[in-house]
C-alpha positions as CSV (number, residue, x, y, z in Angstrom):
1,X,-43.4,78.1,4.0
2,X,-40.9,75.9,5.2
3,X,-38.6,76.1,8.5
4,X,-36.0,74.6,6.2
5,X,-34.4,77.8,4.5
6,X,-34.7,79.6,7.6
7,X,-32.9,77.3,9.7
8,X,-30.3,77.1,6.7
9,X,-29.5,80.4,6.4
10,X,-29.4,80.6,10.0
11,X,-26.5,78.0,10.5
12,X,-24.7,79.8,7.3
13,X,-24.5,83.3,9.2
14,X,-23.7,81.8,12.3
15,X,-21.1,79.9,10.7
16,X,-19.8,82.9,8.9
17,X,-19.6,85.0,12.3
18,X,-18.1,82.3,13.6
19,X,-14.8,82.4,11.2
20,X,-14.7,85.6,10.7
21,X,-14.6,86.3,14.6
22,X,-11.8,83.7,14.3
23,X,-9.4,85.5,12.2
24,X,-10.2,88.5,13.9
25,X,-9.0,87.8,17.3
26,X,-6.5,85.4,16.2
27,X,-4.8,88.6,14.0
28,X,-3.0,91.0,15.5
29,X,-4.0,94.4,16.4
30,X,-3.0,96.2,13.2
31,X,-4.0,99.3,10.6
32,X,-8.0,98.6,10.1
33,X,-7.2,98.6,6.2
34,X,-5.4,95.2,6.4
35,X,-8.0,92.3,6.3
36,X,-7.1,88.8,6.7
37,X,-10.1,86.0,5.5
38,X,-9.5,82.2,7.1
39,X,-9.6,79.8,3.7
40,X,-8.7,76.7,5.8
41,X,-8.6,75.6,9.1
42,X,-7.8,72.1,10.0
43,X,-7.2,69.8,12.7
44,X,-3.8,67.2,11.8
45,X,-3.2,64.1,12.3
46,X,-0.2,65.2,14.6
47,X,-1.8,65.5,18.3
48,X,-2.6,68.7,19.6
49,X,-1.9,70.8,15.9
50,X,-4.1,72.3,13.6
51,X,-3.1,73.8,10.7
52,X,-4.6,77.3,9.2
53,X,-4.6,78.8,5.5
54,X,-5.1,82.5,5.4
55,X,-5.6,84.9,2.8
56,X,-3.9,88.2,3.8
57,X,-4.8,91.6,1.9
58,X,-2.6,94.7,2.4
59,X,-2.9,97.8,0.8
60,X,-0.8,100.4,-0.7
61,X,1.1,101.9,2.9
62,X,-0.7,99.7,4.9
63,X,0.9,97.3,7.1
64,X,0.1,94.6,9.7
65,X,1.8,95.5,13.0
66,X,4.6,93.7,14.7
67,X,3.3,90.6,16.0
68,X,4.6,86.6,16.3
69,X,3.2,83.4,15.9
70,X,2.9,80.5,18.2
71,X,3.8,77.7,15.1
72,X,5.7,77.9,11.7
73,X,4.4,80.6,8.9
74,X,5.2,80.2,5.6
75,X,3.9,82.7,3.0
76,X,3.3,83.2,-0.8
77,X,2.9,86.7,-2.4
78,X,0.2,86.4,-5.3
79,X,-0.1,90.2,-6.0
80,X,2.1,93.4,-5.2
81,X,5.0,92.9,-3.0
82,X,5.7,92.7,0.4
83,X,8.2,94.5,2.8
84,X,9.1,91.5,5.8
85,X,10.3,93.3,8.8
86,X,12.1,90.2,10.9
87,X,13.4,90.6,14.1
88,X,17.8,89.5,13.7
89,X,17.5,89.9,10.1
90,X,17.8,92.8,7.6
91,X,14.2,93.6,6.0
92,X,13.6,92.4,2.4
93,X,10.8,92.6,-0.1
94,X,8.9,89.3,-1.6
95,X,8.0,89.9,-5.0
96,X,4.8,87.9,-6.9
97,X,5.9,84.1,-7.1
98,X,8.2,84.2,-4.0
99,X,7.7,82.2,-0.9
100,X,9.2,82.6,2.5
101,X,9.5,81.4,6.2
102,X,8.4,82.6,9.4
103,X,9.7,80.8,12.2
104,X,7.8,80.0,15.5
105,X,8.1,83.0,17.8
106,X,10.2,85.2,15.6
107,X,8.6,88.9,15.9
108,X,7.9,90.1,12.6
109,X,5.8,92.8,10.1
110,X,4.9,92.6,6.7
111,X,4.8,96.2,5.3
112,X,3.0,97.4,1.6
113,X,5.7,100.4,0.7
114,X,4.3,99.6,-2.8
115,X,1.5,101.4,-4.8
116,X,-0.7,98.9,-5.4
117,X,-2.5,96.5,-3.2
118,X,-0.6,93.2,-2.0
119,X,-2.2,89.2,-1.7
120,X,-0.6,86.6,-0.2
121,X,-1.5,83.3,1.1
122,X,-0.3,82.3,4.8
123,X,0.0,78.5,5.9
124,X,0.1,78.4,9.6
125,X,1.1,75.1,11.8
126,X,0.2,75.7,15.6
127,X,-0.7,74.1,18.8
128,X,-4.2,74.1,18.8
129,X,-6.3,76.0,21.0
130,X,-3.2,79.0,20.7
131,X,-4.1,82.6,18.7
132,X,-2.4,82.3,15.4
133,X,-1.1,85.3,16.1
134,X,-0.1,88.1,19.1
135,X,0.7,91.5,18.8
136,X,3.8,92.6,20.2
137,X,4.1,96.5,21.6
């Protein structure tokens, strides 16, 4: 038998640990039901940024804890709806289709008061070698 297939399914686990370790310590601490899966994550052509696509699943009560982020968010609800808790400005609820902007620093929480399970996609720009994101107490 070949070392071949071995070796390549090696590298894939590896690589798989790898990025899921990634999202994991760059997410906040938060409610183990919410579950956050890196899509993209890209070094730009602007020095010392990267860029970061997340998929972020929340379920019905669940909610991410208050955290920030060290670069701009912005974010796209694809299913459900989602509650953001910003620092300075009243809470309001994204619906599917809606878009909006989480600016560097700014302590925030999206919250799922809904019944059924909320998607969205998150688009990160941040210095790189910085968490995407830190809880806040």
């Amino acid at each position: 038998m070949s070392r071949t297939p071995v070796l390549a399914a090696c590298f894939a686990a590896v690589a798989f640990g790898a990025i899921t370790a990634s999202v994991s310590d760059a997410a906040p601490a938060a409610a183990p039901n919410v579950q956050r899966k890196m899509l993209l994550q890209q070094d730009l052509s602007i020095p010392n940024y990267s860029t970061a696509l997340v998929e972020v699943t929340i379920p019905a009560g669940g909610r991410e804890g208050r955290h920030t982020h060290p670069g701009s968010a912005v974010v796209y609800v694809q299913e459900g709806a989602l509650t953001l808790a910003m620092e300075g400005v009243p809470d309001k609820t994204y619906r599917v289709g809606e878009s909006f902007f989480i600016p560097t620093g700014k302590i925030h929480e999206g919250i799922n008061s809904g019944t059924t399970t909320m998607k969205a996609i998150a688009s990160f720009v941040v210095e790189k070698g910085k968490p995407l994101a830190s809880q806040v107490e």
